[in-house]
N, CA, C and O of each residue as an XYZ file, in Angstrom:
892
protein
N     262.419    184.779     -3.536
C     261.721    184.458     -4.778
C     260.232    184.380     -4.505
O     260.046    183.627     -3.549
N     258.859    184.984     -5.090
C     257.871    185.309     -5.314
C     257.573    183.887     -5.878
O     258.543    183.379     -6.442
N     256.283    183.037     -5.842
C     255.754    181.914     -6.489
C     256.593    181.128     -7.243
O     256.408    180.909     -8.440
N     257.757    180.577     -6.419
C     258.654    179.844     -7.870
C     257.799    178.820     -8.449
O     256.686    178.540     -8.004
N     258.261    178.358     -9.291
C     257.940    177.460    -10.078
C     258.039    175.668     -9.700
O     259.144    175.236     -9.371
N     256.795    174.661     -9.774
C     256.976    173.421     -9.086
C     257.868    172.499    -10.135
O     257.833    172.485    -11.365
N     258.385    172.012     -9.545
C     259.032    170.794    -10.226
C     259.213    169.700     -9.913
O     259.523    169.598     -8.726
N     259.139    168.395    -10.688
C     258.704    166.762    -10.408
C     260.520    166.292    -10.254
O     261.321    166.668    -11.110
N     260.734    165.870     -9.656
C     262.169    165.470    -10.052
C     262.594    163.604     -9.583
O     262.433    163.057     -8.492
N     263.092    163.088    -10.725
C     263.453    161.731    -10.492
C     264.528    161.543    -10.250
O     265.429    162.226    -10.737
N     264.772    160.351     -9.252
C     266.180    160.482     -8.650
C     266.221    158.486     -9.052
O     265.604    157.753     -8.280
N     266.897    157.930    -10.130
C     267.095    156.740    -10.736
C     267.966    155.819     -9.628
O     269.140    156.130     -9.829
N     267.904    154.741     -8.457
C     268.933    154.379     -7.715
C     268.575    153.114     -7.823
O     267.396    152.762     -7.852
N     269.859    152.087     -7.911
C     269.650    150.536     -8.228
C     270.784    150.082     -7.651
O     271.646    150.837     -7.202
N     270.862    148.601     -7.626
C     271.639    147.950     -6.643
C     272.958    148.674     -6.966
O     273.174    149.547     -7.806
N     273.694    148.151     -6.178
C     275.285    148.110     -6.784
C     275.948    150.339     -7.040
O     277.085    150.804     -7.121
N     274.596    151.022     -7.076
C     274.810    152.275     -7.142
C     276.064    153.279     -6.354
O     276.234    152.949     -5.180
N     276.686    154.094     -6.689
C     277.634    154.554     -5.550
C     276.712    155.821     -5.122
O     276.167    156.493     -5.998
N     276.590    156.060     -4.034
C     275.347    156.773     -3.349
C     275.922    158.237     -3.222
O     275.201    159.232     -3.300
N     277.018    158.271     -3.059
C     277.321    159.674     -3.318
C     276.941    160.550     -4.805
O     276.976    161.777     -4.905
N     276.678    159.856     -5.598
C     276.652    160.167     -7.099
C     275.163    160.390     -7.244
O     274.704    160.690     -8.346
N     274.252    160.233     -5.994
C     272.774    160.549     -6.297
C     271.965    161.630     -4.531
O     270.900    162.236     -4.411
N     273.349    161.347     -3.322
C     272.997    161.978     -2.603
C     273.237    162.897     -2.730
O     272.380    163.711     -2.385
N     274.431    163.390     -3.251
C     274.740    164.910     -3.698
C     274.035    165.681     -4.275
O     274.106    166.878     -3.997
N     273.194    165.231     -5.198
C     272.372    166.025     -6.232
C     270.890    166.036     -4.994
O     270.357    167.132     -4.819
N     270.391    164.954     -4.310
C     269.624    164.806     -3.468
C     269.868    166.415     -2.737
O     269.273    167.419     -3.129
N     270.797    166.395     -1.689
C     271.033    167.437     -0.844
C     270.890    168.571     -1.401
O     270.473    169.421     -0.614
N     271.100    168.998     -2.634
C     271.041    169.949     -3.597
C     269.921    170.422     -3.704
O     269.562    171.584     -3.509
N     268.922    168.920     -4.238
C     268.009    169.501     -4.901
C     266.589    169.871     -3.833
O     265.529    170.451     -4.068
N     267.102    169.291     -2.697
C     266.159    169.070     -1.613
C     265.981    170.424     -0.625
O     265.424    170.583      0.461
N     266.855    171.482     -1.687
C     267.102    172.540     -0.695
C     265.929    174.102     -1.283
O     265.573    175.170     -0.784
N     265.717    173.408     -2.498
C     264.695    174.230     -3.723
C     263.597    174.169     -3.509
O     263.117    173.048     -3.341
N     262.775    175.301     -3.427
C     261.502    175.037     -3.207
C     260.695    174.909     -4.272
O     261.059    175.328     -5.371
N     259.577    174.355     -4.098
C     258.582    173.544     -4.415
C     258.803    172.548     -5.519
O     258.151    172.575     -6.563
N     259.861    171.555     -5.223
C     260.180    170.099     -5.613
C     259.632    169.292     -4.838
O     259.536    169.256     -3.611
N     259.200    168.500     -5.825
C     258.806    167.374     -5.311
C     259.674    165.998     -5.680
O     259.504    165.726     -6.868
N     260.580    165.024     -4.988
C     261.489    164.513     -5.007
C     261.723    162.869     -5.617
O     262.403    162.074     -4.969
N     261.268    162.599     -6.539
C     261.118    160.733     -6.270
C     262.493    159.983     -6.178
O     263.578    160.354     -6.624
N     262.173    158.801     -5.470
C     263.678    158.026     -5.717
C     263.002    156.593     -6.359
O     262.151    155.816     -5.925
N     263.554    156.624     -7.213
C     262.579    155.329     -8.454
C     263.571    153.976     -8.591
O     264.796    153.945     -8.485
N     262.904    153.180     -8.786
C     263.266    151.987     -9.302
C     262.246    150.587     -8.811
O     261.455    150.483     -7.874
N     262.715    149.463    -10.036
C     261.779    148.728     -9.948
C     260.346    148.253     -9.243
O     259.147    148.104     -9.477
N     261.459    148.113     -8.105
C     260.181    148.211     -6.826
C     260.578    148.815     -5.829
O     261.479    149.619     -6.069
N     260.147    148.716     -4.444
C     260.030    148.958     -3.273
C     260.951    149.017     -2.431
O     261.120    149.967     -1.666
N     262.014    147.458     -2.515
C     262.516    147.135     -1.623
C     263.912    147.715     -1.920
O     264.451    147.904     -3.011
N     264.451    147.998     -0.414
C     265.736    148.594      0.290
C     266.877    148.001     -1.448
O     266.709    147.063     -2.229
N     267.677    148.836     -1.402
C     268.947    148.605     -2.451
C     270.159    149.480     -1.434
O     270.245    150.496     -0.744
N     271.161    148.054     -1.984
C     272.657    148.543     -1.318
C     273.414    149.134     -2.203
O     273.655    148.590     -3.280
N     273.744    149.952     -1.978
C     275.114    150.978     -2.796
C     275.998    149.362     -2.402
O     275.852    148.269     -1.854
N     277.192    150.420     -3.329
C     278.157    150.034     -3.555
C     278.913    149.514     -2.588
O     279.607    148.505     -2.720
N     278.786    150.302     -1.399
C     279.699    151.208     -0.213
C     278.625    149.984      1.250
O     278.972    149.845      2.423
N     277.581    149.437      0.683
C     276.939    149.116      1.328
C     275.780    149.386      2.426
O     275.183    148.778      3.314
N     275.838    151.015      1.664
C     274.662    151.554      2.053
C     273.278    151.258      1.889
O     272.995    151.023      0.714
N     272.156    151.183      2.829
C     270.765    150.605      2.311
C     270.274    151.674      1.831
O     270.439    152.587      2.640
N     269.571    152.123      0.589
C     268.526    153.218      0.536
C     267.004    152.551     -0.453
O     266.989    151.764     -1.400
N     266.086    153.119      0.115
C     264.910    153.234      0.342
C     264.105    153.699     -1.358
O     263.954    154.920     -1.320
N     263.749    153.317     -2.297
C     263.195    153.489     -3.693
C     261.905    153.946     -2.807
O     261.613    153.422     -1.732
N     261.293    154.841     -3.329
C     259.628    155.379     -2.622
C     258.913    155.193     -3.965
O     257.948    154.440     -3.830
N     259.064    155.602     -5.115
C     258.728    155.238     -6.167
C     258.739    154.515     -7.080
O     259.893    154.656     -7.485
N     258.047    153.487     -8.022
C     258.417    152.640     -9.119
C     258.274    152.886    -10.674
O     257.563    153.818    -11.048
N     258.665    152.404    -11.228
C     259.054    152.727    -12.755
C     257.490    152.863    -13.122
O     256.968    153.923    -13.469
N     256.723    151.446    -12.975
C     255.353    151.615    -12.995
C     254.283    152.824    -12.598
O     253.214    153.102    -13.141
N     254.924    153.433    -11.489
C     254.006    154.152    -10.678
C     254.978    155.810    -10.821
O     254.939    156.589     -9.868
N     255.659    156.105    -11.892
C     256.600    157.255    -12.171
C     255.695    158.224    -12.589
O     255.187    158.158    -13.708
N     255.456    159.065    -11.851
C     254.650    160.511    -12.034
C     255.841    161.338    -13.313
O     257.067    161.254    -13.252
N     255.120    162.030    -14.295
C     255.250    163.077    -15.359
C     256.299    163.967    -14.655
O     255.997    164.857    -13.860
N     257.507    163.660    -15.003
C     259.021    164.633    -14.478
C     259.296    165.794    -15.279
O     258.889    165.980    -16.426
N     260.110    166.664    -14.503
C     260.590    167.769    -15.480
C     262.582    167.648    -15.230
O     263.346    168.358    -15.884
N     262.919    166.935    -14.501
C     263.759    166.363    -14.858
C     264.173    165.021    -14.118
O     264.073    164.966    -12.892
N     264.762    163.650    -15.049
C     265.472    162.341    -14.467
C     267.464    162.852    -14.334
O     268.329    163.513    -14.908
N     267.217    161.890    -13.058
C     269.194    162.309    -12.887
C     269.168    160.253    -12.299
O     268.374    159.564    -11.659
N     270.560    159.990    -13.010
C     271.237    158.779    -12.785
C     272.266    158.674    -12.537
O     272.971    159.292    -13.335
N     273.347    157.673    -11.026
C     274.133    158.215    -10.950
C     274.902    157.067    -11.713
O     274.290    156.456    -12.588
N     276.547    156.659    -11.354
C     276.456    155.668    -11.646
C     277.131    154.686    -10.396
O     276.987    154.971     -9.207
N     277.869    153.517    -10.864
C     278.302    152.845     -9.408
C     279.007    151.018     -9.858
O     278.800    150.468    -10.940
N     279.626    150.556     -8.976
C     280.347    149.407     -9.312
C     279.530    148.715    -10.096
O     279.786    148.348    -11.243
N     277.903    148.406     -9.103
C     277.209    147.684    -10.061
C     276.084    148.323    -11.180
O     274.911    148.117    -11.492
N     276.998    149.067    -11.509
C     276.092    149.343    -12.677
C     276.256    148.674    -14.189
O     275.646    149.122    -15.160
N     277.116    147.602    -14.255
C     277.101    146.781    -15.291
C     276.204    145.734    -15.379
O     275.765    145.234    -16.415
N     275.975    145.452    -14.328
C     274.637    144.491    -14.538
C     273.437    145.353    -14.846
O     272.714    144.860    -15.712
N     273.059    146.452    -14.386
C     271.909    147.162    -14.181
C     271.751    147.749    -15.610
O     270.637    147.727    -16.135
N     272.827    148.276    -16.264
C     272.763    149.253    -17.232
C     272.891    148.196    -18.499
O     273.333    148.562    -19.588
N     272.541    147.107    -18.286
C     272.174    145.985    -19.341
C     270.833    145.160    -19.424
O     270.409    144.273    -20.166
N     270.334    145.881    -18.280
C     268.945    145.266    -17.922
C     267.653    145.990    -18.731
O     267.620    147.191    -18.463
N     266.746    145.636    -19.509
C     266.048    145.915    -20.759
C     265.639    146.995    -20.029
O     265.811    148.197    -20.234
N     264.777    146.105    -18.684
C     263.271    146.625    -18.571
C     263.980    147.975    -17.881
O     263.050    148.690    -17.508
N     265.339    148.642    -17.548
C     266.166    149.899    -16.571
C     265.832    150.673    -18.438
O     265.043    151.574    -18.721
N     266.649    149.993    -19.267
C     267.006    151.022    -20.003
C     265.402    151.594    -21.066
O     265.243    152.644    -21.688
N     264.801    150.837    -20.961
C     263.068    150.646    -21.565
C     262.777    151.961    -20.672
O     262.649    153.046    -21.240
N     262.680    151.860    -19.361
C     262.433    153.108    -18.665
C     262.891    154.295    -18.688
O     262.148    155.176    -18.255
N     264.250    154.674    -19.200
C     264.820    155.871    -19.697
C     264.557    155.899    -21.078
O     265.080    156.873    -21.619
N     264.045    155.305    -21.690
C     263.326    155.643    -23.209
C     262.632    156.198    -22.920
O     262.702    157.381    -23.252
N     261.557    155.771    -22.158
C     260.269    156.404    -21.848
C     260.167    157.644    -21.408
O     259.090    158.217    -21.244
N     261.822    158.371    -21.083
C     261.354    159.791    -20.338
C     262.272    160.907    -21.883
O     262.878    161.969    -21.741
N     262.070    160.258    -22.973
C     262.687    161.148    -23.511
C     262.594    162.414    -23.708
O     263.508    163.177    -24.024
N     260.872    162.801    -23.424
C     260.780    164.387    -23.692
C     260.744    164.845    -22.701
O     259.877    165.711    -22.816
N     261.289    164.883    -21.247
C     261.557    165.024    -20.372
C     262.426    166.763    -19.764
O     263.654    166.677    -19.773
N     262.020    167.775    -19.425
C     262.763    169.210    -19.852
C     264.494    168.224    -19.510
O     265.238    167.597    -20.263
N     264.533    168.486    -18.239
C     265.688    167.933    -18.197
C     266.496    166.483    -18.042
O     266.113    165.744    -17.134
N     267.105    166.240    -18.509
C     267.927    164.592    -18.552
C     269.384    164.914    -18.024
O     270.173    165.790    -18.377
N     269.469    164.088    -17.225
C     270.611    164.640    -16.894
C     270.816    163.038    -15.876
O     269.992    162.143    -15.687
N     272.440    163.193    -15.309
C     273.344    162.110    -15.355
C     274.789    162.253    -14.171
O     275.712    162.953    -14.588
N     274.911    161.810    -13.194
C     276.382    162.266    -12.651
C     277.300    160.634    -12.771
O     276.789    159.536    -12.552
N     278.224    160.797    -13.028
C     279.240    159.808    -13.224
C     279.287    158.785    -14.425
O     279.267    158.855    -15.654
N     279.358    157.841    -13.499
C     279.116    156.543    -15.172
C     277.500    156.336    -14.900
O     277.091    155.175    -14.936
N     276.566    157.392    -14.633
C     274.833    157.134    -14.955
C     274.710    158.099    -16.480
O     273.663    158.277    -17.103
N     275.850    158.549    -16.791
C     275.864    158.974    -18.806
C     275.749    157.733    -19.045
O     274.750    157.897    -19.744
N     275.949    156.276    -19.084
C     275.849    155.538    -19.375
C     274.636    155.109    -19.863
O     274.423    154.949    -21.065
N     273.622    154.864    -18.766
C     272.239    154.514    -18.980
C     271.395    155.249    -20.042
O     270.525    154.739    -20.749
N     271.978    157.097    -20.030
C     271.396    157.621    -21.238
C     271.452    157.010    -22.808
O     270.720    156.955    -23.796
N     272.810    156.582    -22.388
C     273.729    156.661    -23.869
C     273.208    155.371    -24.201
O     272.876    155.303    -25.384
N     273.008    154.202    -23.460
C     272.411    152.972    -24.077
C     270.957    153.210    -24.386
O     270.446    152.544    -25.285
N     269.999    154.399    -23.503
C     268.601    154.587    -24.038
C     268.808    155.885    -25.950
O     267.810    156.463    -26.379
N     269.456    155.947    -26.288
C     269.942    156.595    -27.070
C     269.490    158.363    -26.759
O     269.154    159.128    -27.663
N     269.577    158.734    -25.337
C     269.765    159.734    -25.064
C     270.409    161.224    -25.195
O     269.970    162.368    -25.082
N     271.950    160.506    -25.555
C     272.914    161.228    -25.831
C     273.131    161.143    -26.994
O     274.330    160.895    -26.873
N     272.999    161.141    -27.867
C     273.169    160.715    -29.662
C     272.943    162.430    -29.870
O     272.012    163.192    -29.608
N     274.293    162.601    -30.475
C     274.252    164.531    -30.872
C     274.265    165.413    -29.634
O     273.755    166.516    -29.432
N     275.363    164.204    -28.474
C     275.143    165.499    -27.504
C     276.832    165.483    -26.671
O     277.647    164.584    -26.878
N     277.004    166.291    -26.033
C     278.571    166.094    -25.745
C     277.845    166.198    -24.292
O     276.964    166.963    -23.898
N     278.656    164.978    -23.541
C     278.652    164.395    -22.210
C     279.923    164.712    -21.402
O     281.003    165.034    -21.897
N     279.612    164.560    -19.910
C     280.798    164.175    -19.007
C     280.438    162.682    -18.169
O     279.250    162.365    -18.108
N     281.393    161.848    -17.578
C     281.251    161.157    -16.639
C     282.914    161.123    -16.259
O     283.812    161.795    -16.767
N     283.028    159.747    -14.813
C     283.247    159.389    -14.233
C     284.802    159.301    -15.283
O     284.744    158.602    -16.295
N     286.313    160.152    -14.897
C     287.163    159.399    -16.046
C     287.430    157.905    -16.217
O     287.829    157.385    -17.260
N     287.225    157.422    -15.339
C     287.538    156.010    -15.879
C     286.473    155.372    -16.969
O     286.649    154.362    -17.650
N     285.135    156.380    -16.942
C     284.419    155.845    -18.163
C     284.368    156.237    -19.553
O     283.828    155.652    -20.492
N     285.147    157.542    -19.531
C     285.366    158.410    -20.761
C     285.496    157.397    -21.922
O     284.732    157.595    -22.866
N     286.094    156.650    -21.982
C     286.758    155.516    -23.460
C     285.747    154.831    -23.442
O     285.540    154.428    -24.586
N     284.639    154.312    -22.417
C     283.321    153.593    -22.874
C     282.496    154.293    -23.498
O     281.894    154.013    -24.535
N     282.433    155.769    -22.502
C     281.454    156.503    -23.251
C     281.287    156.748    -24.927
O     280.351    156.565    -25.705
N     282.914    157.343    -25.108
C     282.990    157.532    -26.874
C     283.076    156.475    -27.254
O     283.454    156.527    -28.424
N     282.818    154.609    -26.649
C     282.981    153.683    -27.735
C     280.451    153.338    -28.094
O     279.715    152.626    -28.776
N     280.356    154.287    -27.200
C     278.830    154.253    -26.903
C     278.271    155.330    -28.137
O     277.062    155.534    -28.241
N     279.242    155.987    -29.042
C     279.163    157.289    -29.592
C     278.785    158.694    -29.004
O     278.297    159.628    -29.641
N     279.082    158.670    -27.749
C     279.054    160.183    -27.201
C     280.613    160.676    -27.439
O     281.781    160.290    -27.474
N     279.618    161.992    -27.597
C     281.246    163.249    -27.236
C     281.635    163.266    -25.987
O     280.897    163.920    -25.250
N     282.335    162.885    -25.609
C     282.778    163.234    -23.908
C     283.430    164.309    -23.692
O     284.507    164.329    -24.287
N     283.164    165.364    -22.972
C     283.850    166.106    -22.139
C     284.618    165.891    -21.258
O     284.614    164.700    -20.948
N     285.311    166.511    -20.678
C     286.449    166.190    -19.578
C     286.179    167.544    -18.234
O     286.882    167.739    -17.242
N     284.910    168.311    -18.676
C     284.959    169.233    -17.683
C     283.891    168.656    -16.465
O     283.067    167.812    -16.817
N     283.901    169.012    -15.342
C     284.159    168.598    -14.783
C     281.757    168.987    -14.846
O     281.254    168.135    -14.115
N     281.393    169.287    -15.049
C     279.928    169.550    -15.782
C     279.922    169.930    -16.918
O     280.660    170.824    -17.331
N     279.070    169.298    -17.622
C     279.028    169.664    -19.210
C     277.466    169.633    -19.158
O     276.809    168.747    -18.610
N     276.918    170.828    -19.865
C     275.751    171.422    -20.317
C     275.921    171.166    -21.844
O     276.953    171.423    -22.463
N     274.822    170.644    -22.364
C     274.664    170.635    -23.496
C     273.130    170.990    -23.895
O     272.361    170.054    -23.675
N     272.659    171.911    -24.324
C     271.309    171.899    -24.432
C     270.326    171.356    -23.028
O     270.679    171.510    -21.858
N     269.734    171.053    -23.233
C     268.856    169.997    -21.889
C     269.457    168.208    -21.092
O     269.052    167.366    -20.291
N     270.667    168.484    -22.019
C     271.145    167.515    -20.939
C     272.372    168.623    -19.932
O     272.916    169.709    -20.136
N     272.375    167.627    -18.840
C     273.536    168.187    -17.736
C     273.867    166.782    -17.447
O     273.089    165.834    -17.345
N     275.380    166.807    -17.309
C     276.067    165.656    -16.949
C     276.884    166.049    -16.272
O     277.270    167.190    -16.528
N     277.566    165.284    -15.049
C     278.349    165.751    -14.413
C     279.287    165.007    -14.057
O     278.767    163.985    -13.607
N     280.761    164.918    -13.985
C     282.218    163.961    -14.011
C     281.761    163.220    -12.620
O     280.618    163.306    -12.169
N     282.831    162.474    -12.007
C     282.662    161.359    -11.405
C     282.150    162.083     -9.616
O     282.629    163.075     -9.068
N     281.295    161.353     -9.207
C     280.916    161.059     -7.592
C     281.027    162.397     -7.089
O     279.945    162.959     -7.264
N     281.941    163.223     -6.489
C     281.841    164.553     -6.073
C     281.183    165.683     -6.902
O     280.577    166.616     -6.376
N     281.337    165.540     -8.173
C     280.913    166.335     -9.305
C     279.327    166.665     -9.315
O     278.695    167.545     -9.899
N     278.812    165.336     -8.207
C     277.475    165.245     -8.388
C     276.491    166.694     -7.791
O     275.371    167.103     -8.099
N     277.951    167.373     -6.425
C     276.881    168.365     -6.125
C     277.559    169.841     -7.056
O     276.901    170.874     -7.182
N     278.412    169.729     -7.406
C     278.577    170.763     -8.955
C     277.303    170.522     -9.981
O     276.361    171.280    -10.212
N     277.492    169.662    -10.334
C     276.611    169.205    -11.266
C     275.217    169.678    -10.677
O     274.687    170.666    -11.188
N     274.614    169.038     -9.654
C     273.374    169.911     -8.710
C     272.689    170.954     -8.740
O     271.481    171.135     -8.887
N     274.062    172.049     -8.501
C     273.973    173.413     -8.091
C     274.062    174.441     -9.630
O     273.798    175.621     -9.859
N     274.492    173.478    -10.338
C     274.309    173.981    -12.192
C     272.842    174.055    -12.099
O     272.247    175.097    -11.826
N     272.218    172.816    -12.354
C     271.243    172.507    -12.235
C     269.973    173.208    -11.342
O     268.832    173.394    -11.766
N     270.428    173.504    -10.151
C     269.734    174.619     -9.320
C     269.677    175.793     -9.934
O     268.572    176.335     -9.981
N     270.648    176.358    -10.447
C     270.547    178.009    -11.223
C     269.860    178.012    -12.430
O     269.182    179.013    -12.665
N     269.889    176.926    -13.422
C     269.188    176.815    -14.817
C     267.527    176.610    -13.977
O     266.623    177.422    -14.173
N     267.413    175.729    -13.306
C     265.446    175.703    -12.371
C     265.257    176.999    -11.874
O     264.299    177.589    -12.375
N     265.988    177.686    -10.919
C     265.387    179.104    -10.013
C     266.610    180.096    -10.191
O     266.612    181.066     -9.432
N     267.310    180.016    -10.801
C     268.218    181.660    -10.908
C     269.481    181.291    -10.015
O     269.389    180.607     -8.995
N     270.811    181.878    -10.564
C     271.981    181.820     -9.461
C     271.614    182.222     -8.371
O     272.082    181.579     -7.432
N     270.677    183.383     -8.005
C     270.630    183.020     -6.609
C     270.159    182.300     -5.562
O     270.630    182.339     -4.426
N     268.994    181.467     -6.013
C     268.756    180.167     -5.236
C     269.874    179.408     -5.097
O     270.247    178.911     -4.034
N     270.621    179.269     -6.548
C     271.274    178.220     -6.329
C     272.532    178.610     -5.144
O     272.813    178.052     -4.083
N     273.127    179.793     -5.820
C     274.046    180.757     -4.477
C     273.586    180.389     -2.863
O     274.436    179.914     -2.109
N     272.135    180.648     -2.366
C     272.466    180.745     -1.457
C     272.473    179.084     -0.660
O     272.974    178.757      0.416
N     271.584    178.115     -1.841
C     271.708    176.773     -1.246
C     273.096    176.402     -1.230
O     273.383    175.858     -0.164
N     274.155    176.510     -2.106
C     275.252    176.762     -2.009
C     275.938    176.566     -0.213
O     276.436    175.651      0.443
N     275.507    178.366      0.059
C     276.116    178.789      1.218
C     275.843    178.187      2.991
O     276.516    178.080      4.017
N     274.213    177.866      2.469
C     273.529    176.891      3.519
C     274.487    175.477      3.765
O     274.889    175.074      4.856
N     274.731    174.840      2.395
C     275.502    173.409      2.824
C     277.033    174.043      3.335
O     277.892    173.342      3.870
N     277.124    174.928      3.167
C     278.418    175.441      3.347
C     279.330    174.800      2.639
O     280.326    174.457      3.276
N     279.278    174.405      0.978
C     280.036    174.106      0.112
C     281.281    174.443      0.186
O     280.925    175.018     -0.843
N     282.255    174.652      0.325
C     283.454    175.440     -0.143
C     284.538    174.640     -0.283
O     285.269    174.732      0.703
N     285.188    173.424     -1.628
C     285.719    172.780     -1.034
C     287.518    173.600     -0.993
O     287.966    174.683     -1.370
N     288.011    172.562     -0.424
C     289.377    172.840     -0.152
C     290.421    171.291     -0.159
O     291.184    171.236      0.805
N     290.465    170.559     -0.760
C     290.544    169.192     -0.647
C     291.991    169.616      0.102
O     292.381    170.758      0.347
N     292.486    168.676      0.314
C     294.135    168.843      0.925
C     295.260    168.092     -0.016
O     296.475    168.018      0.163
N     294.462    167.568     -1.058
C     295.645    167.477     -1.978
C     295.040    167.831     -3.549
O     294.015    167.185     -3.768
N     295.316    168.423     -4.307
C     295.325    168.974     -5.819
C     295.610    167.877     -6.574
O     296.640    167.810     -7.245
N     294.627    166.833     -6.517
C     295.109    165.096     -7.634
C     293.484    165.069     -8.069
O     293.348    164.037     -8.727
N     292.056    165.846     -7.967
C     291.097    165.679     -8.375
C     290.952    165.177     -9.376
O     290.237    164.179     -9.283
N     291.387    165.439    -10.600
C     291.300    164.153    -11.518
C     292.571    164.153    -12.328
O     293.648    164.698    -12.084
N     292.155    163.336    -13.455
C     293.480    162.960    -14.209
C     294.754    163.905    -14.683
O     295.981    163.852    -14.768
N     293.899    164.601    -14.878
C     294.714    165.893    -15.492
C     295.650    166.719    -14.641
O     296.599    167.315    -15.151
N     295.404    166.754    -13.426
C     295.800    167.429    -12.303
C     296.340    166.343    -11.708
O     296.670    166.817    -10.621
N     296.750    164.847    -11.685
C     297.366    163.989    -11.267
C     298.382    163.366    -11.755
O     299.119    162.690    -11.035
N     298.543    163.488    -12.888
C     299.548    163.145    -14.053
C     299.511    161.796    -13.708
O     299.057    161.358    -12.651
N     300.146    160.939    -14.899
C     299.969    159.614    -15.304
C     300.470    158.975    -14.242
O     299.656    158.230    -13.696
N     301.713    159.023    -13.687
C     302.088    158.029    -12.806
C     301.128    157.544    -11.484
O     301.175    156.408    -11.012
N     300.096    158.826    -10.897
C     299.652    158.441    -10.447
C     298.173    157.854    -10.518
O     297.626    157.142     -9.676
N     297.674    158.307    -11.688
C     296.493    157.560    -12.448
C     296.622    156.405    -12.545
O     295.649    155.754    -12.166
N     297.693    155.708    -13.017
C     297.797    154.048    -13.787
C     298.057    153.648    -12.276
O     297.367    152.633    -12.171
N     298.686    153.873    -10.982
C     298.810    153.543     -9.605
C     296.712    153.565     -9.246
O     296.128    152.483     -9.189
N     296.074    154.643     -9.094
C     294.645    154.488     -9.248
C     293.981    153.428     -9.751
O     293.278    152.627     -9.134
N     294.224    153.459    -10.838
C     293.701    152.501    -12.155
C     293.912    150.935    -11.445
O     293.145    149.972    -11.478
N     295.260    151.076    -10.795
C     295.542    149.315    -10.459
C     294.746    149.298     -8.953
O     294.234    148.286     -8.474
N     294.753    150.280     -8.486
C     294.253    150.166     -7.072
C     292.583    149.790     -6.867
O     291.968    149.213     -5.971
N     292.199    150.385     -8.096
C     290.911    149.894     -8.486
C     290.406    149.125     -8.791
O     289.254    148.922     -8.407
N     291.151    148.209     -9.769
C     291.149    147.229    -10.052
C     291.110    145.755     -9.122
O     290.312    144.819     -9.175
N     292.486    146.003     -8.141
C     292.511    145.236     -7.739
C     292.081    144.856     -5.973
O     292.203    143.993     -5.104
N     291.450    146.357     -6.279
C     291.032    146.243     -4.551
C     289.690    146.447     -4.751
O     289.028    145.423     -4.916
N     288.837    148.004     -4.795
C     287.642    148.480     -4.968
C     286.511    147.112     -5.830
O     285.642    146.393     -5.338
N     286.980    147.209     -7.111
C     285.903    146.254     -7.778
C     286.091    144.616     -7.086
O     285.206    143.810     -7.373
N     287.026    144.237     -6.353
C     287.369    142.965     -5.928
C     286.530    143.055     -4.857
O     285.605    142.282     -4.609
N     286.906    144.126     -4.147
C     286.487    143.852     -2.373
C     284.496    144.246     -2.663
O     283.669    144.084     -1.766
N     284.262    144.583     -3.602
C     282.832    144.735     -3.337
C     281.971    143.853     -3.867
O     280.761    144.076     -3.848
N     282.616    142.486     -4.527
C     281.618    141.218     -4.818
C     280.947    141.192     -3.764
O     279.803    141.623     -3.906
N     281.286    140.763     -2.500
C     279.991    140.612     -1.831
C     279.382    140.915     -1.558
O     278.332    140.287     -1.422
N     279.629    142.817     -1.077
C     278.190    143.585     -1.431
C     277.352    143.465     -2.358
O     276.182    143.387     -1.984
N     277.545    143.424     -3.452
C     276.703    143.550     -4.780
C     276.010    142.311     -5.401
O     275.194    142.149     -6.308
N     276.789    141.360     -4.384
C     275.959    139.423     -4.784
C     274.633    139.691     -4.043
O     273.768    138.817     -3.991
């Protein structure tokens, strides 16, 4: 590619975040040339994923350079976060933004900045029934393009979602060959990726496992 084109890109990460849902799109987007990358939030200091990962905010809401596109992922604690004024005050602020865009339950944060109003979304399935009680259309594919938003289904989706996103900025073939560089190709070893392909018995087994292990065992990360 001859002089591509620069682009500002915000990367939204807050406590409680699941880090796969913002490194994926990271690795993605970090592979495009002439991006320039922020990872934003309040302030400065170190934030733990979910998983208990530390990562590093370089940028603040205050100090947010003019984007051409924001991505949010989402994560256990994103119920505290995605109720917090001054988080969702800040995604108001990027409404004319080229791209808006979202992987998992971070459709959320749009949908409370009234982002998504007239737009059909994907996230995370376990958030689908919040989303449409938020008035979005939810999709179930696994990326949903709608005009200038891109949303993308839960945590893995994030580098699908990415590499969409890479071809709409520089052409399928950037995105192709960043693609081939991570050496994408998945092959999972079992065919249960999401609901649909898992059938109920083992969803509502998920559903309890989640419940009673995942959101339990990570209070103390997220205190």
């Amino acid at each position: 590619m001859t002089d591509p084109k620069n682009y500002v890109i915000g990367l939204v990460i807050y406590p409680g975040m699941t880090a796969l849902d913002i490194v994926g799109p990271q690795q993605v987007f970090s592979g495009l040339p002439n991006v320039k990358i922020h990872r934003l939030w309040k302030n400065l200091d170190a934030i733990a994923s979910d998983d208990g990962m530390r990562i590093l905010p370089d940028t603040t809401f205050a100090n947010c350079p003019t984007l051409d596109l924001i991505c949010v992922g989402g994560g256990l604690g994103q119920t505290t976060v995605v109720n917090d004024d001054e988080v969702i005050d800040f995604f108001r602020q990027q409404s004319k933004v080229k791209f808006i865009t979202s992987v998992c339950g971070g459709s959320e944060f749009l949908a409370k900045a009234g982002l998504l109003e007239g737009y059909l979304a994907a996230t995370h399935w376990l958030m689908r029934d919040k989303l449409a009680e938020l008035g979005v259309e939810v999709g179930t594919e696994r990326v949903v393009v709608d005009r200038n938003r891109y949303t993308g289904g839960g945590v893995t989706a994030g580098i699908d979602f990415a590499l969409t996103v890479a071809a709409a900025l520089y052409g399928e073939e950037i995105a192709k060959i960043n693609q081939l560089l991570m050496e994408y190709d998945p092959a999972p070893p079992f065919d249960v990726g999401s609901p649909e392909k898992a059938g109920s018995e083992l969803v509502n087994k998920a559903i309890a496992y989640a419940t009673h292990n995942l959101f339990q065992d990570k209070k103390g990360i997220l205190s």
